[in-house]
Structures are given as C-alpha cells and as structure tokens.
N, CA, C and O of each residue as an XYZ file, in Angstrom:
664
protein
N       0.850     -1.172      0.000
C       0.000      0.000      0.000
C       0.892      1.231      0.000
O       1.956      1.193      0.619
N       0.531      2.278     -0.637
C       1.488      3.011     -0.891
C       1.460      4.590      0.192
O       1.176      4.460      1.383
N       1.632      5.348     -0.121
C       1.516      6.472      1.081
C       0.293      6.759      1.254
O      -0.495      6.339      2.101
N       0.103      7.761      0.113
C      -0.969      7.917     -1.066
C      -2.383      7.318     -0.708
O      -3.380      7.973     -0.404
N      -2.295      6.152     -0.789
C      -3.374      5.043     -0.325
C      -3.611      5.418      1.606
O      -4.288      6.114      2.363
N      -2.814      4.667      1.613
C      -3.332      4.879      3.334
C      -3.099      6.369      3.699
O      -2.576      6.339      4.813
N      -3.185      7.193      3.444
C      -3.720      8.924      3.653
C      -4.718      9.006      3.078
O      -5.521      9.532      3.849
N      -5.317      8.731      1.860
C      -6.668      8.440      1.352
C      -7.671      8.055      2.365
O      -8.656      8.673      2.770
N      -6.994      6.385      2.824
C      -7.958      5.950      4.486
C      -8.270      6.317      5.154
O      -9.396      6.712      5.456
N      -6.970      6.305      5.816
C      -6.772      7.449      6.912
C      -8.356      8.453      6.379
O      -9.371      7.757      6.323
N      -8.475      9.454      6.142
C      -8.859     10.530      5.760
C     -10.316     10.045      5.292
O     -11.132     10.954      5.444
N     -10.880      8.859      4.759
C     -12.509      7.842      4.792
C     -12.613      7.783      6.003
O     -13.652      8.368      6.309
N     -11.962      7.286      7.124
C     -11.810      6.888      8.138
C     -12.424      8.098      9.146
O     -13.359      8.047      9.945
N     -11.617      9.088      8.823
C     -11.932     10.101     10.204
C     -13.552     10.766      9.753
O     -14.349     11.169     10.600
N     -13.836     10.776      8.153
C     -14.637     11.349      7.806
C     -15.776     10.139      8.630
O     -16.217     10.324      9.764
N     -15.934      9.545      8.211
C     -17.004      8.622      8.534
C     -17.574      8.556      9.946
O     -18.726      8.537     10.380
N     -15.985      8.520     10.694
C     -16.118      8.395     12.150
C     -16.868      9.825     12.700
O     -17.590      9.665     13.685
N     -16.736     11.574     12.010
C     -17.131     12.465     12.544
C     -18.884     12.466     11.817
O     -19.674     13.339     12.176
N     -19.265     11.461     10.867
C     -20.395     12.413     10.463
C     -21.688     10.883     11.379
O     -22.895     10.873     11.619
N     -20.366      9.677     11.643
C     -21.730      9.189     12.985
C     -21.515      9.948     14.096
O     -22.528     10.183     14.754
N     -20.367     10.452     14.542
C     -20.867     11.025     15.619
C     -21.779     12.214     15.599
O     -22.610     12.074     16.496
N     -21.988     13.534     14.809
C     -23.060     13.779     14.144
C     -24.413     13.552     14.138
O     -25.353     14.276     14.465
N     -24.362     12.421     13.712
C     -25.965     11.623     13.445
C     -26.121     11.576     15.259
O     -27.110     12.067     15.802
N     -25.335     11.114     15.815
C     -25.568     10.191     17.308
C     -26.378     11.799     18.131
O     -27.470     11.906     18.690
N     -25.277     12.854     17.878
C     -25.878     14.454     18.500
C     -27.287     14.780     17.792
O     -28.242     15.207     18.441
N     -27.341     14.509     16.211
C     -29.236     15.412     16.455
C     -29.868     13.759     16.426
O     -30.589     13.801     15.430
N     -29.925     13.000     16.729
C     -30.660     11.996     17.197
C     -30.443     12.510     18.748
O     -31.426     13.171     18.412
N     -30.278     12.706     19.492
C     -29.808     13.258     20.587
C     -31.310     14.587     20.607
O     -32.463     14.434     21.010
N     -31.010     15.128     20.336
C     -31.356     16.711     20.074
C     -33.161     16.495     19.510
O     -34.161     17.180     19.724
N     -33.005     15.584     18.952
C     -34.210     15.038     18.128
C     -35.327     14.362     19.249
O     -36.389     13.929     18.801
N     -35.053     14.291     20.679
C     -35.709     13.396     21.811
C     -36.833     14.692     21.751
O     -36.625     15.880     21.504
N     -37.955     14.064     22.038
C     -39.193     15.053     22.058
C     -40.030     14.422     23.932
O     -40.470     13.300     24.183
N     -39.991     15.121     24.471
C     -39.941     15.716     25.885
C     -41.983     15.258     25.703
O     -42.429     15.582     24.602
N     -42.899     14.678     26.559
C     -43.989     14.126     26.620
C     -44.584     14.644     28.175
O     -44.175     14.399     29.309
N     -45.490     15.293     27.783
C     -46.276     16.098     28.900
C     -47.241     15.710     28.828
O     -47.769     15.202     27.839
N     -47.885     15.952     30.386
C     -49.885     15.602     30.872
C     -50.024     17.057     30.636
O     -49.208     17.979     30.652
N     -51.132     17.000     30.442
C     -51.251     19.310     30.769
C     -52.575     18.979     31.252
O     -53.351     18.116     30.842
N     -52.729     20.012     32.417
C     -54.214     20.669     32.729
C     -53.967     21.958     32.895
O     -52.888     22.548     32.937
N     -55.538     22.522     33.028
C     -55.452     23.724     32.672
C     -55.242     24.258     31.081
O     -55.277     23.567     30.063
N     -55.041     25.532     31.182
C     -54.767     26.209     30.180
C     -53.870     25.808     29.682
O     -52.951     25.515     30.447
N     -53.612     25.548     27.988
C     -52.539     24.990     27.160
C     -51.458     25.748     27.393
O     -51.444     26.973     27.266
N     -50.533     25.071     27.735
C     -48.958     25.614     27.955
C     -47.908     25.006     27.175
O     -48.099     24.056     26.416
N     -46.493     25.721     27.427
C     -45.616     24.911     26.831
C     -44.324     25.227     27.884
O     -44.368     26.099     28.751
N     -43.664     24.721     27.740
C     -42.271     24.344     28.370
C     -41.153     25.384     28.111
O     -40.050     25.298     28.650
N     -41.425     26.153     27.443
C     -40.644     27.250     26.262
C     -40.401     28.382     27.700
O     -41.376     28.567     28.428
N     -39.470     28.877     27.926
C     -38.927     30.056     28.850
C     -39.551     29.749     30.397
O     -39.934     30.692     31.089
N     -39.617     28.388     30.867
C     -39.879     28.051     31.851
C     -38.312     28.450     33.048
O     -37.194     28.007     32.784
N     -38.602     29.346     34.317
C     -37.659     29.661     35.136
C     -36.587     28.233     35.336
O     -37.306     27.233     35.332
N     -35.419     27.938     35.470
C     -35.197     27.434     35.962
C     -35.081     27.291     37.877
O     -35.182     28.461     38.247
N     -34.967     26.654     38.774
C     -35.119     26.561     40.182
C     -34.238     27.817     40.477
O     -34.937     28.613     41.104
N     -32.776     28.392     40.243
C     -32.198     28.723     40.265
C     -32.843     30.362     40.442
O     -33.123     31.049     41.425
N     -32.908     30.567     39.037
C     -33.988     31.664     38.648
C     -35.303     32.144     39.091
O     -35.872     33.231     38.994
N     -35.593     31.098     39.568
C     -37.064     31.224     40.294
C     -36.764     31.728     41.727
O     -37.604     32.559     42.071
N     -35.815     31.478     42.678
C     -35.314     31.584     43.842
C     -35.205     33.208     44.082
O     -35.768     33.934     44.901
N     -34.023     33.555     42.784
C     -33.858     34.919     42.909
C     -34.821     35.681     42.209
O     -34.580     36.866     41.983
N     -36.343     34.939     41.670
C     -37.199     36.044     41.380
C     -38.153     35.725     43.136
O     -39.055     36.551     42.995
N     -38.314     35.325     43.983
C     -38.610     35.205     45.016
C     -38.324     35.992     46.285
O     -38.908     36.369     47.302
N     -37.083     36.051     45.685
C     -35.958     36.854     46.460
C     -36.179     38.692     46.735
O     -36.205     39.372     47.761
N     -36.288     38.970     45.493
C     -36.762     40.255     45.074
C     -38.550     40.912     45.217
O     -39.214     41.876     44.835
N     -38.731     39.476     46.140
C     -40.598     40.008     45.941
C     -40.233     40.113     48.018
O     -39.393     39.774     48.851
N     -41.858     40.985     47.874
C     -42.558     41.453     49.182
C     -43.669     40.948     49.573
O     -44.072     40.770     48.424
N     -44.654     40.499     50.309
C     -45.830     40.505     50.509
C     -46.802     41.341     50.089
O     -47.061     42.446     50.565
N     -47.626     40.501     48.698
C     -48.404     41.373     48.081
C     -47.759     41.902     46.593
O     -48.245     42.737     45.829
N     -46.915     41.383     46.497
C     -46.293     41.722     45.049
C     -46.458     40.708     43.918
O     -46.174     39.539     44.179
N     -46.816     40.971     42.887
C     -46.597     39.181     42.182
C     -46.711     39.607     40.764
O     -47.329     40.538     40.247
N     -45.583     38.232     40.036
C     -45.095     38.575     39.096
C     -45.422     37.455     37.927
O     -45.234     36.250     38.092
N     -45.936     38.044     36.734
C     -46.464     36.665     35.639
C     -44.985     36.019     35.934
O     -43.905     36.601     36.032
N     -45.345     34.389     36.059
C     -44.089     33.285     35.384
C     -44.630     32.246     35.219
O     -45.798     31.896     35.392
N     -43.010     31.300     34.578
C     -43.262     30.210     34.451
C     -42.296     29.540     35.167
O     -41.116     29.891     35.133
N     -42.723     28.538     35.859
C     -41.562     27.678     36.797
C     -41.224     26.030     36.287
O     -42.062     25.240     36.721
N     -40.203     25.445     35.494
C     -39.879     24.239     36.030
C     -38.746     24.032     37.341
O     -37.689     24.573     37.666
N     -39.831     22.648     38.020
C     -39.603     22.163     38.843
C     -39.873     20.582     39.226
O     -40.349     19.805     38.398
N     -39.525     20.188     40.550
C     -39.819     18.994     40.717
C     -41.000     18.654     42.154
O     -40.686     19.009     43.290
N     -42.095     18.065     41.919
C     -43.062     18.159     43.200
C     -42.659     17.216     44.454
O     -42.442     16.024     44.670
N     -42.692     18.769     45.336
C     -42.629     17.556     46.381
C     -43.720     16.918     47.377
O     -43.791     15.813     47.916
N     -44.371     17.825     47.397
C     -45.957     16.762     47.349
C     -47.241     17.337     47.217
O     -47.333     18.554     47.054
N     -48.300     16.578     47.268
C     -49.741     16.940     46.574
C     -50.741     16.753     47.750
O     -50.591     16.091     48.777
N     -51.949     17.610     47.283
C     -53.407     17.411     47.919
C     -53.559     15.513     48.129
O     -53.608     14.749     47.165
N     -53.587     15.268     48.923
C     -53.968     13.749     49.079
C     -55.534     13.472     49.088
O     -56.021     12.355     48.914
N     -56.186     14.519     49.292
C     -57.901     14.626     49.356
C     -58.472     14.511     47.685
O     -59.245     13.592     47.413
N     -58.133     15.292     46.822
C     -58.212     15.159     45.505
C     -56.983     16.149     44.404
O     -57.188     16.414     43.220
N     -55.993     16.465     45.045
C     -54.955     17.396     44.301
C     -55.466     18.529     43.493
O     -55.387     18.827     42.301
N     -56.142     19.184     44.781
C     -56.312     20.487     44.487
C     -55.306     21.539     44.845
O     -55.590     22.714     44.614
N     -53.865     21.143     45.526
C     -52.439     22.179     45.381
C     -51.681     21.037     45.407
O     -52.032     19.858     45.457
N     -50.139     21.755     45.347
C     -48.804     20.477     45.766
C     -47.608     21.970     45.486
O     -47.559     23.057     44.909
N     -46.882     21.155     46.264
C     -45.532     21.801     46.536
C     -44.614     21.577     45.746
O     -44.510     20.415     45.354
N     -43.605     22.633     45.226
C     -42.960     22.931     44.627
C     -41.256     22.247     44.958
O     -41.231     22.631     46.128
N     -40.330     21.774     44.837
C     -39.020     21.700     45.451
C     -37.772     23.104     45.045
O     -37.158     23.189     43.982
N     -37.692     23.832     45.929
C     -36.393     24.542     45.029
C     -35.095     24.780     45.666
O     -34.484     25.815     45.931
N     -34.732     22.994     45.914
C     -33.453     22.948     46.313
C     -32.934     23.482     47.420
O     -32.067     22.832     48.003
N     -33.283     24.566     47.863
C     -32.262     24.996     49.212
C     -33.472     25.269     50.228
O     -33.997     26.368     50.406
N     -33.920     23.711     51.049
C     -35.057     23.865     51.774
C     -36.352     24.359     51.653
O     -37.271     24.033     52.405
N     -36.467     25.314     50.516
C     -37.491     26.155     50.357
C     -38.586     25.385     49.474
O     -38.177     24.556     48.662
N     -39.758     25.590     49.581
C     -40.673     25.170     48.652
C     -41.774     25.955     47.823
O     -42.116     26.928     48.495
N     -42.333     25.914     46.838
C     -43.389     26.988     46.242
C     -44.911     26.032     46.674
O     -45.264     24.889     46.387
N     -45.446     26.958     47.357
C     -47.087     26.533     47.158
C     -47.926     27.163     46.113
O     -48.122     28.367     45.941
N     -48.425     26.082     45.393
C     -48.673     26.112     43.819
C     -50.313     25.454     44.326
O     -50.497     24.377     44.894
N     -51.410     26.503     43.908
C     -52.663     26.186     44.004
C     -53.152     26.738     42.383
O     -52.413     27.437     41.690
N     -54.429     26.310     41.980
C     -54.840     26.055     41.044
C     -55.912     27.104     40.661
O     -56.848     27.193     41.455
N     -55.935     28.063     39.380
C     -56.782     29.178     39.414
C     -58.108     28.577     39.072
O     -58.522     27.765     38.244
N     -58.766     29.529     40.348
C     -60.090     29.535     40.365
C     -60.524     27.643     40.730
O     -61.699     27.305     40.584
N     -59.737     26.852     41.069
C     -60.020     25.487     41.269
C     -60.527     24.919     40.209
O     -61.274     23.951     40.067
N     -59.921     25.795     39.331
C     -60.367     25.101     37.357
C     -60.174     23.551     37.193
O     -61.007     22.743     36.783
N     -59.216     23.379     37.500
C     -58.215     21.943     37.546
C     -57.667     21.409     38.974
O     -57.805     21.899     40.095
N     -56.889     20.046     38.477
C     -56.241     19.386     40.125
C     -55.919     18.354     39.132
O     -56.543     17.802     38.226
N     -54.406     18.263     39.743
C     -53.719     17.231     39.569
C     -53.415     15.587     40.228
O     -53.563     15.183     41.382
N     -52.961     14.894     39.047
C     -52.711     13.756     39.689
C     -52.345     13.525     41.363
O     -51.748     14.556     41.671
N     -52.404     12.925     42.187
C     -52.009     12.432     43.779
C     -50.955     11.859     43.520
O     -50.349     11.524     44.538
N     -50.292     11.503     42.240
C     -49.060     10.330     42.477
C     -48.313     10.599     41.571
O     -48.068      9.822     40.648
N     -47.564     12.387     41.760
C     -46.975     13.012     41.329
C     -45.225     13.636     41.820
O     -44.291     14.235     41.287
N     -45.516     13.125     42.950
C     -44.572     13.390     44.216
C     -43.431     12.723     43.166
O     -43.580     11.638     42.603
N     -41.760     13.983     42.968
C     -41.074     13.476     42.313
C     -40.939     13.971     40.651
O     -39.902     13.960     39.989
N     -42.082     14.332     40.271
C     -41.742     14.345     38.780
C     -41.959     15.418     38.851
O     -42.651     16.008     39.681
N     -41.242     15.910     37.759
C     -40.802     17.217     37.098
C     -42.140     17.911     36.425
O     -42.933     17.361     35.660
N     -42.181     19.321     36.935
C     -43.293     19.453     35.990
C     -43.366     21.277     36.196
O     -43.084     21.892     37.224
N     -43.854     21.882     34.814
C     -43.672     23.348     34.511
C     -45.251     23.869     35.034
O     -46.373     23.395     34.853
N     -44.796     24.971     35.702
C     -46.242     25.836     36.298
C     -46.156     27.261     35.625
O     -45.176     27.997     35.742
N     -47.484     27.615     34.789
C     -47.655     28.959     34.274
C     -48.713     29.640     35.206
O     -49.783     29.116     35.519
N     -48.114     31.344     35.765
C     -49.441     32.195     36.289
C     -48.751     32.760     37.072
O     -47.581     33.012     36.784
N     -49.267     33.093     38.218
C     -48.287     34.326     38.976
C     -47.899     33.633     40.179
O     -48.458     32.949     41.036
N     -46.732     34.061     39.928
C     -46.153     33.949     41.776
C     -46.098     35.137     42.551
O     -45.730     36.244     42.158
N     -46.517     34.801     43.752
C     -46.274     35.623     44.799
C     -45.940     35.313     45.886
O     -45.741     34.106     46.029
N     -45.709     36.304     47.240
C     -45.457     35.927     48.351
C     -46.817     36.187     49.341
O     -47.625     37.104     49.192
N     -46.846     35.337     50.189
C     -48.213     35.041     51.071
C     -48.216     34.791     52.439
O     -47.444     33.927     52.853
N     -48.824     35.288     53.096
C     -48.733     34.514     54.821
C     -50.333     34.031     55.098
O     -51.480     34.460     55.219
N     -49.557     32.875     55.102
C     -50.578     31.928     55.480
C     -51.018     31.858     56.970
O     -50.103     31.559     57.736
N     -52.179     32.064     57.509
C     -52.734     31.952     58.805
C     -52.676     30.057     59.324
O     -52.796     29.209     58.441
N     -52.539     29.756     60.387
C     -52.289     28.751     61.361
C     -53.646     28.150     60.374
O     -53.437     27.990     59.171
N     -54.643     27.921     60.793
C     -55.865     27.523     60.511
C     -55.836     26.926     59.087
O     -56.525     25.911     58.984
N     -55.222     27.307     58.010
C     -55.379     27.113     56.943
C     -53.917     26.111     56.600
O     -53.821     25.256     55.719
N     -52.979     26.487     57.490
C     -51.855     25.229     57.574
C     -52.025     24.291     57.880
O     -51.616     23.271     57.324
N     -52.804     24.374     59.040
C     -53.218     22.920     59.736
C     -54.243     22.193     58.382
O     -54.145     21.013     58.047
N     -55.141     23.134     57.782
C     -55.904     22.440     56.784
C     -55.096     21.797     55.846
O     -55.297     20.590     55.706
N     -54.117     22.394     55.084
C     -52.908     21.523     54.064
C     -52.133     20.589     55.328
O     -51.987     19.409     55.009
N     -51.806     20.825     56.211
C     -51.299     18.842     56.805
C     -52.108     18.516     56.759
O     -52.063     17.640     55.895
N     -53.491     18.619     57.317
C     -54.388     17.225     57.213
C     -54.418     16.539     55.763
O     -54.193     15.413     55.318
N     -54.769     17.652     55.305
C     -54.991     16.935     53.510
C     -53.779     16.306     52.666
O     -53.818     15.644     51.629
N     -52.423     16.830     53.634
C     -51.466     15.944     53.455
C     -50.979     14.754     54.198
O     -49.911     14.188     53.963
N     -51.780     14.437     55.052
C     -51.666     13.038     55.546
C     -50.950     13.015     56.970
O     -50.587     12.073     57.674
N     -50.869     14.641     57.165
C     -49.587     14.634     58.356
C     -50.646     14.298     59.949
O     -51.822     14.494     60.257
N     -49.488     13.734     60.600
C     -50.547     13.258     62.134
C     -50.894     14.605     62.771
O     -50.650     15.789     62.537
N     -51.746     13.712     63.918
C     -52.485     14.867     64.832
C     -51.722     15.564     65.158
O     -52.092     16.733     65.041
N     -50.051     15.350     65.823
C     -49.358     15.565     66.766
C     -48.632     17.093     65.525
O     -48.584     18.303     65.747
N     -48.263     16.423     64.499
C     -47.641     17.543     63.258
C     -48.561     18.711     63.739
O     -48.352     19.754     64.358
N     -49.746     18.066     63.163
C     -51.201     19.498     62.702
C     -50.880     20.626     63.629
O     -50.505     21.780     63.424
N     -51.278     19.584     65.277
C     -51.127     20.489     66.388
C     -50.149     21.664     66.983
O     -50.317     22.497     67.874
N     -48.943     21.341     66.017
C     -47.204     21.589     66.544
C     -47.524     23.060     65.558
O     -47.005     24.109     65.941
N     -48.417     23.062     64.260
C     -48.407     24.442     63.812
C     -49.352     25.415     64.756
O     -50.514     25.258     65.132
N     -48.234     26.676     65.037
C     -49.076     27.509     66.332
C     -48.902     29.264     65.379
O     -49.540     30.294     65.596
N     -47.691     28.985     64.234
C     -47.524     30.393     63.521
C     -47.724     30.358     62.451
O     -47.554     29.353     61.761
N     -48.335     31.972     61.849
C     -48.596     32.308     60.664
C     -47.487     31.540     59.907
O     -46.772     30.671     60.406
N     -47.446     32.008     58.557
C     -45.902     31.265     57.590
C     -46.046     32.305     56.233
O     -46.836     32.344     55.289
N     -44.926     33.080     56.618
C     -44.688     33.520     55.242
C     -44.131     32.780     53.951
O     -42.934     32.580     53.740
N     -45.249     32.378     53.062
C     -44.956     31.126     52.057
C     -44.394     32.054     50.602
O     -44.785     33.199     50.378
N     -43.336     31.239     49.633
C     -43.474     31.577     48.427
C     -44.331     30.585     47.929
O     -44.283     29.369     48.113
N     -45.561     31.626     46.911
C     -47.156     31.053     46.389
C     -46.746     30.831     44.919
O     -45.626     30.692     44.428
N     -47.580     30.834     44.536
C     -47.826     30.258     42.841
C     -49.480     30.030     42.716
O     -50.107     29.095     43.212
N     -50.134     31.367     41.752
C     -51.603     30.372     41.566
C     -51.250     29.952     40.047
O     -51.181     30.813     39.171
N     -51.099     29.010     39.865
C     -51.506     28.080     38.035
C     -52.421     28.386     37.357
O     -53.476     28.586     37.958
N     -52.417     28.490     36.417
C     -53.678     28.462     34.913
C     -53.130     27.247     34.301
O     -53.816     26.898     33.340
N     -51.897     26.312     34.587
C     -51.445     25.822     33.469
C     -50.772     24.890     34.076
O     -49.994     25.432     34.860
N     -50.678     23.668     34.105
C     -49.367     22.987     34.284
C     -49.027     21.819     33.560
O     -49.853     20.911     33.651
N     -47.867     21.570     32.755
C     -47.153     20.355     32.183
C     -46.569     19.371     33.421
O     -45.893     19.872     34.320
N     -46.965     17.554     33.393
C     -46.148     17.539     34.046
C     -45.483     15.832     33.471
O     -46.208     14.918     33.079
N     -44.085     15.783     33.562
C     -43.386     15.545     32.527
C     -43.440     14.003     32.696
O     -43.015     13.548     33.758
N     -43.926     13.148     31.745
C     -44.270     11.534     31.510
C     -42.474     11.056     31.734
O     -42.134      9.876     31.654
C-alpha cells in the first residue's frame, strides 16, 4: 500500500467516524420531551429554571406578584383530591402552587416528577388555621397538625397551566 493510499484511508476513516458522531448528536437533540397538561394549554418554552425562580422570590414582598413560568420537581400533593402540591427549590425552600379559580387538580401520584407551572407567583402569609388544613390533607398526624401555632410567610404560585413531565 502506498503512502498515497493509506492517507486516502486514513482521511474515509476520520470522515465517517465524525459524520456518525453527528448523526448520534441530532438523534440526541431530536428526543421530544412528553407532557400531561391541565389547565390552560402551555408549553415548556422560557420556563424559570429553580435557580432563577429563587432569585425572582428573592426580590418580591408581601403582596407583590409577578407573571411566570416555573420548572420544577413536586414535592408533594393534595392527598384529598390534588387540588395544590408543593414545589421543590433545592435549598429547603418550597413553592405553594394552588390552582386558578379550582379550574383543575392534579394527579395524587406526582410526588417526584418534574413538571412546569404557568401564572403568577407571589409571596403570602398563610394563617395557622389554613396550615393545619394543608397537613391534614397531606396526611400529616395529629401531633404535626397540632405543633403548627404560627402564621408562615410562604413563596405562592396560583396556576392556569401545568405540564407535568411523563
């Protein structure tokens, strides 16, 4: 084989090898993402990341609230019929995410999956009375219910919209 020849190879060789790897990236790129939706039709498109959502939280007051969109991951739901569920955003904190106008309610066996919320967030203080009502409906014991004695300044979320990801 002469130089000529195997630099020719050589040179089939690398070509071939860069245009599967290629194919392997938009087959990659090409994965199409499968959502439940209730509510109002949404999409996934300029959803906050957790990150982002934190420091738009950050910047609010009681009584302030701002159109968004949040992906996130739930950390848990209405156990009565999933008429709210909680938000996870990583550094202890959670979003309470209730449902506009009680249009909709989500699955109970959601705890865990990822899923995008459209509508406004705000910040809220929740009265004792109405905490104790979300533990019960979350399954928490007498002894929990009883142990809430203070208001709670919550970060809220009411929904028109939510994807949540199959």
């Amino acid at each position: 084989m002469s130089v000529k020849n195997i630099l020719l190879l050589s040179i089939c060789v690398f070509l071939s090898a860069s245009c599967k790897q290629n194919a392997e990236k938009t087959n990659q790129k090409d994965e199409v993402v499968e959502y439940a939706s209730f509510g109002k039709n949404i999409t996934e498109d300029d959803a906050l990341e957790v990150m982002d959502a934190i420091i738009q939280y950050e910047v609010m007051s009681v009584g302030d609230t701002i159109d968004s969109k949040i992906a996130a991951k739930v950390s848990s739901v209405c156990q009565a019929k999933g008429c709210w569920m909680t938000l996870d955003l990583e550094d202890g904190k959670e979003i309470m995410v209730k449902f506009k106008d009680y249009g909709f309610f989500v699955p109970k066996d959601i705890v865990g999956k990822e899923v995008v919320i459209n509508g406004l967030a705000f910040i809220d203080e929740i009265p004792v009375d109405e905490q104790q009502h979300y533990a019960e409906d979350a399954g928490k014991t007498t002894a929990e219910i009883a142990s809430i004695v203070q208001p709670k300044r919550t970060l809220s979320f009411e929904a028109d919209g939510v994807l949540i990801k199959q």
